[in-house]
N, C-alpha and C positions, 0 to 999 in steps of 0.2 A: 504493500500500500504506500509508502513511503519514497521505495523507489520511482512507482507511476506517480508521483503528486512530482516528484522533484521534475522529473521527465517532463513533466506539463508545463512543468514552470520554468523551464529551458525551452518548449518551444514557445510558452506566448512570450517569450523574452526576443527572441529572433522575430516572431512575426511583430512584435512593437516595431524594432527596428527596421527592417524591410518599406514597413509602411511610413518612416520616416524619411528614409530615404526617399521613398516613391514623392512623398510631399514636399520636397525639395525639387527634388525636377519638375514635380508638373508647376509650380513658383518660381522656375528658371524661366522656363518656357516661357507660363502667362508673362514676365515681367519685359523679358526679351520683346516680344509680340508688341506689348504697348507700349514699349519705350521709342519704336521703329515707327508707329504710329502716329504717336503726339508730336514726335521731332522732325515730324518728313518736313516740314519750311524751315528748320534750323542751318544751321553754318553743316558744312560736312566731317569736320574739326572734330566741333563738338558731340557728333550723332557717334563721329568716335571713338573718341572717348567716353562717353555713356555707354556705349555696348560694351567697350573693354572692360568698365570696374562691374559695370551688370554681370557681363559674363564669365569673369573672375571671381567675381564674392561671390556666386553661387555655386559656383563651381570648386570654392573652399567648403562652402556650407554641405556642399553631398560629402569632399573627402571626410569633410568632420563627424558627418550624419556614419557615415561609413565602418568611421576608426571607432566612432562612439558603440557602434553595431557590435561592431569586432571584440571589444570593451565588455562591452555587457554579455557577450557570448562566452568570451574564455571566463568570466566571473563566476557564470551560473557555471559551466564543466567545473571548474575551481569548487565552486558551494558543492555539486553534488558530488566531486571526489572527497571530498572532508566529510560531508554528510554519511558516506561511503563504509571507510573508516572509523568513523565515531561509534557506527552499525554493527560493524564486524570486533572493535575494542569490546563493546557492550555485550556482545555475545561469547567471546571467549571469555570474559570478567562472570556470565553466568555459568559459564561451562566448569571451569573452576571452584565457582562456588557450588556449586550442585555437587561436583566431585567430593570436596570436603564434608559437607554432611552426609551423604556418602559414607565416605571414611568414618567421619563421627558415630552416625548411625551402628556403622559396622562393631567399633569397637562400644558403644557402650551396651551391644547384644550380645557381645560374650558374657556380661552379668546382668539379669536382669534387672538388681539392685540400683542398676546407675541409669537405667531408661532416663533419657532426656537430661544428664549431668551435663555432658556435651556442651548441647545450643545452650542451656541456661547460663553455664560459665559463658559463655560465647558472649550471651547477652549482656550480660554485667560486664563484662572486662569493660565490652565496646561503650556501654554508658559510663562507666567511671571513664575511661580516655577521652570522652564526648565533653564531662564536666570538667576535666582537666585542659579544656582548651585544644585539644590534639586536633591537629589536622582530620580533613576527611578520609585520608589516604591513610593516615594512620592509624583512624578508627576501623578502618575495614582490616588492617593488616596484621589488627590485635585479635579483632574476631574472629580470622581465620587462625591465628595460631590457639587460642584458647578451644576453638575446635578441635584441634587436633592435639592439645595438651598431654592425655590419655592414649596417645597411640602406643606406646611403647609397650602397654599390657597384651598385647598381643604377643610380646614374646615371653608373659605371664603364663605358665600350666593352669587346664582350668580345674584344675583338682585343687591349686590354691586361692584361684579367686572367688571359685566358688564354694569354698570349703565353709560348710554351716556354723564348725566351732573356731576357738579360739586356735590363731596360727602356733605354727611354733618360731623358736627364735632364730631355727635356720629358714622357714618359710619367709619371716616376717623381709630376714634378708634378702630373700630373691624378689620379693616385691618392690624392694629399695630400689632395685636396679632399674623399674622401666621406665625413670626417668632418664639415665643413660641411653638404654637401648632406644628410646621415643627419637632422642636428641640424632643418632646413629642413622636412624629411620629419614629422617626430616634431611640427612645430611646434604644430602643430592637434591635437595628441593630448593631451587635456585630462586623460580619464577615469583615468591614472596621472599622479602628481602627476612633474615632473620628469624623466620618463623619457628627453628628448629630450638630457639631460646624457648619458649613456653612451656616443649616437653622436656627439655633437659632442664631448666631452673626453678620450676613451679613447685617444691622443695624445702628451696632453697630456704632458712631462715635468714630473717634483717640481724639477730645476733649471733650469726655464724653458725648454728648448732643446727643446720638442716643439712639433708642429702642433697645428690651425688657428691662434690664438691665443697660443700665447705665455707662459700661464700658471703661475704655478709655485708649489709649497709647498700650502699652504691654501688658496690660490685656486683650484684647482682643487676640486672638489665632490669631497667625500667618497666617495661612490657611484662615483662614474667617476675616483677614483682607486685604488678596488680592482679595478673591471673589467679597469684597464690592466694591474696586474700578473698576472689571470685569462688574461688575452688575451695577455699576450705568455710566459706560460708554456705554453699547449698554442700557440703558432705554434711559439716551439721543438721544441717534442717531436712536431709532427705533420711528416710528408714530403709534400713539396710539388715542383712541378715543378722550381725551382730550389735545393731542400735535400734531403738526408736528414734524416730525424726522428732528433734529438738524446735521448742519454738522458738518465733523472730524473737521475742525479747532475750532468751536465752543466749542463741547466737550474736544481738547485739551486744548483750554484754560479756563476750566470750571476745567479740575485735576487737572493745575497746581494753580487755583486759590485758590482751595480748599485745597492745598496740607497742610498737617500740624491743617487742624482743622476738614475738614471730612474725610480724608484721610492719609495715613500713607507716611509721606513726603520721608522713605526710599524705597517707592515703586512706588511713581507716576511715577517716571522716566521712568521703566519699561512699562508702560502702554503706555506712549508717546513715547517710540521707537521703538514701537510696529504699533505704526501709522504710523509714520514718514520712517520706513522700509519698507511700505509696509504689511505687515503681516494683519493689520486689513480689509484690503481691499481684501486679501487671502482668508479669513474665512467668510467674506462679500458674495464674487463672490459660494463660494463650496453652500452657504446655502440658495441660487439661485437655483440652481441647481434642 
C-alpha cells in the first residue's frame, strides 16, 4: 500500500511538471503572436529586439520549467528510495524482535515457574532506562538484552531447574554458571551492541559479592545493573516451586533494603516508583492476559 501511494505521488509529481512546461510554451507562443501584431507600424529595430528578449525569456522560463521538472523528479525517486529503506530497517528491527521473544519464550518453557519472567524483566528494564533519560535506541537495546538475560539456563540440566526440593550445594553451583554460559551464548551476537552484558552480569552485586565475576559499583555495566534489580524484583513476586510469590510491599521493601549492597542505590528508586505509580501492576495485568 505504501509503495503504490508513493508511486502515485511520483507520477502526479511529473505530470504537474509536464503540464508546466506545456504552459510555458503555449505563453511563448501567444506572447510571440501578439507582440508581431501590435508592433507591425513600429521601427524594425525595435520589432527586434522585442522578439529577441520575448523569445529569450521564454525560452529561459521552459529551461527553468524543465530543470525545475527534473528537480522535482529525482526528489520524489530520492523520497521513495529513503521511504524504501526506512521499510525494509523496520522490518528487519521486527524480524529480530520476534526472534528474541522467540528465544525468551523458549527459555522461560524449560520451567514452567518463570512463564513470562522474560518480557516482564524486559519490560521494567526498558521503563527504568525510559525514566533514566536513555535514548530511544537504548531503550530498545536494554529490552532486548533483559530478554535474553536467562539464556544461559539452557545449558542448565532440567533435572536441576526443575528439581521440586531444595538444591544441593554442588547443584546450586552449576546454576551459578549460566550467567557465564548466557554471556558465551550472546558472544557472537554482534547485531545488538552489548547485549551479551545482561546475561553475563545480571549477578552481579553493587558490593562485589555476586556471581560470575566478582564485580562491583560501576564496574559493572550500567544496562545489567538495572536488569538485576528488574530481575530480582519479579523473582520475588513470582511463585515458584520452592516460594510463594511475595507481595509488592514486600519486594518494595526488600530494594530499598538492599539498596547500596545488592543493588545500585542510584536506581532502586526507579524500580519503587514504578510500583508505587502503578506501572508494575500494568505489566502484571497485560501478562495475564
Amino acid at each position: 500500500m505504501s509503495g503504490k501511494w508513493e508511486n502515485t505521488g511520483i507520477l502526479r509529481i511529473c505530470t504537474r511538471a509536464l503540464r508546466l512546461c506545456f504552459l510555458c510554451l503555449l505563453a511563448w507562443v501567444t506572447v510571440c503572436t501578439a507582440g508581431q501584431a501590435e508592433t507591425s507600424d513600429a521601427d524594425q529595430w525595435i520589432k527586434t529586439e522585442i522578439c529577441f528578449w520575448q523569445t529569450n525569456r521564454f525560452r529561459m522560463l521552459i529551461a527553468l520549467a524543465i530543470l525545475l521538472a527534473l528537480i522535482l523528479i529525482f526528489a520524489a525517486a530520492y523520497r521513495y528510495r529513503v521511504n524504501s529503506l526506512k521499510k525494509r530497517q523496520a522490518e528487519y528491527r521486527l524480524i529480530i524482535e520476534q526472534s528474541l521473544h522467540t528465544f525468551a519464550n523458549a527459555i522461560d518453557a524449560k520451567d514452567k515457574d518463570t512463564n513470562g519472567h522474560s518480557v516482564r524483566v524486559s519490560k521494567y528494564s526498558r521503563e527504568i532506562a525510559r525514566r533514566m533519560d536513555f535514548s530511544e535506541e537504548d531503550q530498545e537495546e536494554i529490552s532486548y538484552m533483559a530478554l535474553l538475560h536467562d539464556i544461559g539456563k539452557i545449558g542448565i540440566p532440567d533435572s536441576i531447574l526443575k528439581k521440586s526440593g531444595k538444591l544441593t550445594p554442588e547443584e546450586w553451583e552449576t546454576v551459578k554458571t549460566h550467567p557465564r554460559i548466557g554471556g558465551e551464548i550472546l558472544s557472537e551476537f554482534t547485531v545488538i551492541p552489548d547485549i551479551a552484558d545482561g546475561a553475563k552480569y545480571h549477578h552481579e552485586r553493587y558490593d562485589g559479592k555476586g556471581y560470575c565475576e566478582g564485580l562491583k559499583g560501576e564496574e559493572i555495566p550500567l544496562k545489567a545493573r538495572i536488569i538485576a534489580i528488574a530481575d530480582s524484583f519479579d523473582a520475588m513476586c513470582s511463585t515458584r516451586r520452592y516460594q510463594v510469590g511475595n507481595t509488592l510491599e514486600y519486594a518494595r521493601e526488600e530494594l530499598l533494603r538492599c539498596s547500596g549492597e545488592q543493588f545500585d542505590p542510584n536506581i532502586v528508586g526507579y524500580m519503587v516508583d514504578m510500583i508505587d505509580d502503578g506501572f508494575v501492576d500494568l505489566v502484571k495485568q497485560e501478562n495475564e492476559r
